[in-house]
C-alpha positions in Angstrom: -2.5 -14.5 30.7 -5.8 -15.8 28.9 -4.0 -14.7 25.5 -0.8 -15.9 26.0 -2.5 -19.7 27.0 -4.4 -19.1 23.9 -1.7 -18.2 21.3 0.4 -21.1 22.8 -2.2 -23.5 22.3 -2.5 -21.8 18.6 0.8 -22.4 18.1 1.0 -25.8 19.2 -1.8 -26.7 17.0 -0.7 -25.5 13.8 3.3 -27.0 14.9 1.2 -30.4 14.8 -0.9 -29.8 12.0 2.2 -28.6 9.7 4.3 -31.3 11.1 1.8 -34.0 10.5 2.1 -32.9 7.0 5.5 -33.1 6.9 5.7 -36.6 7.8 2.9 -37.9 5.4 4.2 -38.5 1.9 2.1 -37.4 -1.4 1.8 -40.4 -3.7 3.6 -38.5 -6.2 6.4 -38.3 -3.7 6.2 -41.7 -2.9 6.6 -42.7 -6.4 9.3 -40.2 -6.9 11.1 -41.7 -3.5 10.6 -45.4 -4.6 11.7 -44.5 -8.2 15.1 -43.1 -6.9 15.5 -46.7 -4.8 15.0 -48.7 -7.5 17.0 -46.6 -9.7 20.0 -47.0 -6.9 19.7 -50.6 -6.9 19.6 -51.9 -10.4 21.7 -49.3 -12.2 24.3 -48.8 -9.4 24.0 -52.1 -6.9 23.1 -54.8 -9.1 25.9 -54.1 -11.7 28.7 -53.5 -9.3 27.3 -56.8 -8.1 26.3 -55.5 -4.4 23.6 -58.1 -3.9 22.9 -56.9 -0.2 22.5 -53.4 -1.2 20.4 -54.3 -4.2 18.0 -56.0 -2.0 17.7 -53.3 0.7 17.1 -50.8 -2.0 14.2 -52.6 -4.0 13.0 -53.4 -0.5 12.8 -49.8 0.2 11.3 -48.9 -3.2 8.9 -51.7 -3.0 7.4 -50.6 0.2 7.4 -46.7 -1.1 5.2 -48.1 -4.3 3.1 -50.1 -2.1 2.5 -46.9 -0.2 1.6 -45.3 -2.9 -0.9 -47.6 -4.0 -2.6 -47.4 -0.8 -2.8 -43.8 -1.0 -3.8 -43.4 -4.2 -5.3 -47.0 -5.2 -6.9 -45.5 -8.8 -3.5 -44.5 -10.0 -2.0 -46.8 -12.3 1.5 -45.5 -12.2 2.8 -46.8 -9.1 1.4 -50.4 -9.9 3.5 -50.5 -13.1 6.9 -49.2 -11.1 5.9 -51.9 -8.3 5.1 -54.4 -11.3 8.9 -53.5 -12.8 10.7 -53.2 -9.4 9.0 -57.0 -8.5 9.8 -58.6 -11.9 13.4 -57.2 -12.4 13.7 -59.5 -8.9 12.7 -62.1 -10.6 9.2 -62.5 -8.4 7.3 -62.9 -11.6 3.7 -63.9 -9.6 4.0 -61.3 -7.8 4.6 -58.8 -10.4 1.9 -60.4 -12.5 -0.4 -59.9 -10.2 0.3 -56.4 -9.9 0.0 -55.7 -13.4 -3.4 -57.7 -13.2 -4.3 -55.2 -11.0 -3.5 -52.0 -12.9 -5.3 -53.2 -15.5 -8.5 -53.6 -14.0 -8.1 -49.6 -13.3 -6.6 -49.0 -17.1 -8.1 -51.9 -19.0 -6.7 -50.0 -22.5 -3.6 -49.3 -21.5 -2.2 -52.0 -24.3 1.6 -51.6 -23.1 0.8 -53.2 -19.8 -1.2 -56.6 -21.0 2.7 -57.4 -22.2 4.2 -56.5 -19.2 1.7 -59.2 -17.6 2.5 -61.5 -19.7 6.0 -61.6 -19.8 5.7 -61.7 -16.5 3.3 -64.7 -17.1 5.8 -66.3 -19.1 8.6 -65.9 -16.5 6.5 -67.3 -13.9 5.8 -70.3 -16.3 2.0 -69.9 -16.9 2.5 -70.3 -20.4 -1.4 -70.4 -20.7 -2.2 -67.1 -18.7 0.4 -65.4 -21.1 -1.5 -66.8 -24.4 -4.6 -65.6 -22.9 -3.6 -62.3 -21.5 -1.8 -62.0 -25.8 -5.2 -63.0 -27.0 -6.8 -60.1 -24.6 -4.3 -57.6 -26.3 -4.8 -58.9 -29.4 -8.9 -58.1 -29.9 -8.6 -54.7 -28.7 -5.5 -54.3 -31.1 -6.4 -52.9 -35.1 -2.9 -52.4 -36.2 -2.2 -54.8 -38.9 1.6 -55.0 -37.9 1.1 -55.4 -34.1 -1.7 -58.3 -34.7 1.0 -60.0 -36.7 3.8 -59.3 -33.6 1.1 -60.5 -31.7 0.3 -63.6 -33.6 3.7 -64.7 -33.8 4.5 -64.3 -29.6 0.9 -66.4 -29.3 2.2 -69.1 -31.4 5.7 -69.4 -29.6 4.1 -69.3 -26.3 1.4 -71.8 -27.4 4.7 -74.0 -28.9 6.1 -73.9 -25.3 3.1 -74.6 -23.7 2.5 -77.5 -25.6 6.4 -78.6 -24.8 6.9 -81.5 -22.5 8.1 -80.5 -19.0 6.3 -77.0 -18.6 5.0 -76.0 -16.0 1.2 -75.0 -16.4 -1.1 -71.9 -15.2 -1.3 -71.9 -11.1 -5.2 -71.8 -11.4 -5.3 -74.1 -14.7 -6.5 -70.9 -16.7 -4.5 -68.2 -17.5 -5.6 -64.7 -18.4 -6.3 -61.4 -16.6 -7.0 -62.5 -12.9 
């Protein structure tokens, strides 16, 4: 009877243990899971124009990236799908933010410093966008891409200086 209790209990414990597994996502799968929402909302919701759906959707793949992050905070990946997911919304703070943030874990990764500031732009901070430019721009050494660069700066910097825009929330601008 002993051994029968015992198994049991050995079964029970390893049901739990394999099921607890089973209902914890990997941050790859999270990523993979919040990829597939925001895939369903802005290439099949949004252009049939099914706002509700869209919504519910990046909702969903919103909260899988945010997952993600929390599980795996050094991976930069699932800041850059939550930084996309946020700004295709048009919630350009919050997406900036977010791309602030994965670059503090990949300060070189030189495709993201645009994604903040466009993002920047959107959300008006003008100023943070020049200064997040001018941060690309010093760790940049291709003589094409510092004149791409050069030009964005000096539209941005025309804009800024245009009556009627808005400035930087914090008055300065940059990586926050």
């Amino acid at each position: 009877m002993k051994t029968i209790v015992l198994m049991l209990g050995l079964a029970v414990a390893m049901a739990i243990s394999v099921g607890s597994k089973g209902w914890a996502q990997s941050a790859d799968e999270l990523e993979e899971t919040g990829l597939a929402h925001f895939k369903k909302a802005y290439y099949e919701a949004v252009p049939k124009k099914q706002d509700a759906m869209a919504a519910e959707e990046f909702q969903k793949a919103e909260a899988s990236f945010r997952q993600a992050i929390r599980n795996r905070p050094e991976r930069v990946q699932a800041y850059l799908h939550l930084g996309r997911t946020l700004f295709v919304q048009a919630k350009y703070q919050e997406a900036a933010k977010v791309y602030g943030d994965a670059l503090k874990i990949d300060p070189e990764n030189k495709p993201v410093y645009l994604q903040l500031a466009s993002a920047q732009e959107q959300a008006g901070d003008h100023g943070g966008a020049v200064a997040t430019l001018q941060l690309l721009r010093a760790k940049e050494k291709d003589p094409a891409a510092l004149n791409k660069l050069d030009e964005l700066i000096g539209r941005l910097k025309a804009r800024q200086a245009a009556p009627g825009q808005q400035q930087s929330p914090s008055g300065k601008g940059g990586v926050k």
